[in-house]
NUVOLUM-761459 format. One record per residue (C-alpha): residue in one letter; x, y, z. Coordinates in steps of 0.001 Angstrom, whole numbers, plus 500000, padded with zeros to 6 digits. Example, Ala and Ser with C-alpha at 12.3 -4.5 7.8 and 13.67 -1.06 7.14 Angstrom:
BEGIN
A512300495500507800;S513670498940507140;
END
This chain:
BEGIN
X500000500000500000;X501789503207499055;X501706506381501182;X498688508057499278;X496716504607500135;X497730504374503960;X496769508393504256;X492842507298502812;X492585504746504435;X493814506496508011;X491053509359506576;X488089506146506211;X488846505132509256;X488835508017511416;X485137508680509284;X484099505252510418;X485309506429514381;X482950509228513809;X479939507077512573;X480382504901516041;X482719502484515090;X485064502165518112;X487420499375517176;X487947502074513826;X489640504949515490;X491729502200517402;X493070501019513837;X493780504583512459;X495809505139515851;X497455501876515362;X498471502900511739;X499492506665512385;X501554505555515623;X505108505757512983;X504095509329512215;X503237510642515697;X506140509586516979;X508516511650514118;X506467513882514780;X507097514045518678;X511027513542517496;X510452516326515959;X508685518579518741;X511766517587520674;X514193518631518647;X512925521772518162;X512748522623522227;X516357521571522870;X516228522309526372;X513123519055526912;X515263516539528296;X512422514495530392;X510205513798527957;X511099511479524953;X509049510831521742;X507140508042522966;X505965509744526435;X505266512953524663;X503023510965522579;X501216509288525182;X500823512813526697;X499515513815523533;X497112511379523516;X495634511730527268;X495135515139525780;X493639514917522696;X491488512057523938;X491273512212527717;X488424514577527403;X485798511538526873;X484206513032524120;X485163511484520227;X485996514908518415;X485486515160515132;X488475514459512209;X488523515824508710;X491216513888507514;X494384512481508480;X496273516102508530;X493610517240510627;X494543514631513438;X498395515356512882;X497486519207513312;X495697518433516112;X498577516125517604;X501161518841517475;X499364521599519207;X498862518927522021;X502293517901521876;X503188521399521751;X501067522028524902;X502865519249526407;X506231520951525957;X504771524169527461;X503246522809529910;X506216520416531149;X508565523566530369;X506617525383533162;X506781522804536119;X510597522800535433;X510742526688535703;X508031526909538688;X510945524375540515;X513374526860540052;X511804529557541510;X511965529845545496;X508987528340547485;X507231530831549994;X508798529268553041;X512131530091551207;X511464533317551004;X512154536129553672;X509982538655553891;X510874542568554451;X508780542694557513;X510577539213559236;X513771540966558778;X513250544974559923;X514161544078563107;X517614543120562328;X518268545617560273;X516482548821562276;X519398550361562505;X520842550026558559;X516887551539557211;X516918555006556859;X513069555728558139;X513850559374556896;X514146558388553327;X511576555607553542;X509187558218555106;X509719560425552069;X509172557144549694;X506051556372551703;X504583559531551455;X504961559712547279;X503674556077546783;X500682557165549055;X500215560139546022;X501101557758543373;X498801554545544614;X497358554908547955;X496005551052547676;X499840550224547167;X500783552590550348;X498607551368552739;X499378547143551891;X503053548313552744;X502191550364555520;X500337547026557333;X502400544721555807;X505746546299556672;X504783548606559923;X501994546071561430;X503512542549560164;X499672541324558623;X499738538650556551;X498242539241552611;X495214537580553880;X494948539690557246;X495292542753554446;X492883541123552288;X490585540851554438;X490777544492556061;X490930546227553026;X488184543758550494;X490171542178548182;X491548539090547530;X495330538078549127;X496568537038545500;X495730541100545074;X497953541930547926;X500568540364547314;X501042541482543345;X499956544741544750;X503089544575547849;X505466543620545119;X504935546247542767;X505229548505545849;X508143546663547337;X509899547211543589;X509215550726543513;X510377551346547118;X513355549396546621;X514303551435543732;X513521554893545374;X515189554268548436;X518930553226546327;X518202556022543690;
END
């Protein structure tokens, strides 16, 4: 059976999984495994820095995602399903590509905050300057001023802040970083 063959009957088959025919989409699987798996060879070589996944779990991943859903979607042809492979795989990547940089990245009982550590270093902060700083951000964002003012002065927690002021603690804390940034950068300028 030459290519042009295999391709029809790949397209007949994934027809027949439409019209209810179970054992159908099986068999077109079966028969496009070869070219999923270049094709995950070739996801991978084109995100050089994927080392945990090879072709044959990317595929599987693929897979759980294109068909994990439950539902039987709907194939034109054989290209269609091939499209429709490589944005999953591609997801795949992205997704996998994230956990690896979200493991980098410091967990929160890592972290020190500014208002754990003003004790220790009272006597290095200039309250002058940061007094001056305070009283521009409160003229530039008051919002910003106040979630440093009872995050910093009063030690609350995002959700204490949250709470007290009516918004959510994911709000605080972008909101205390942007501050933080922009104090941090006043205060050495």
């Amino acid at each position: 059976m030459n290519t042009l063959e295999k391709q029809a009957e790949v397209t007949r088959l994934l027809h027949s999984a439409q019209a209810g025919d179970a054992d159908a989409l099986d068999e077109a699987l079966r028969q496009m495994y070869g070219a999923l798996h270049r094709l995950a060879g070739a996801q991978l070589r084109q995100n050089s820095s994927e080392r945990t996944l090879s072709a044959t779990a990317l595929v599987n991943e693929a897979y759980l995602k294109v068909f994990g859903g439950g539902g039987a979607p709907e194939w034109e042809n054989r290209g269609h399903l091939l499209g429709v492979a490589a944005r999953a795989m591609r997801e795949v990547l992205v997704d996998s590509a994230r956990r690896r940089q979200a493991s980098k990245r410091p967990q929160s009982v890592d972290r020190i905050e500014l208002s754990e550590i003003s004790g220790a270093l009272a006597h290095q902060i200039d309250y002058a300057a940061l007094l001056e700083c305070m009283e521009a951000l409160e003229q530039i964002d008051p919002r910003q001023a106040s979630i440093v003012s009872m995050r910093f002065f009063v030690g609350l927690t995002a959700e204490q802040i949250g709470a007290a002021m009516g918004i959510s603690p994911a709000t605080v804390q972008r909101e205390w970083r942007m501050a933080r940034a922009w104090l941090q950068r006043e205060l050495e300028g």
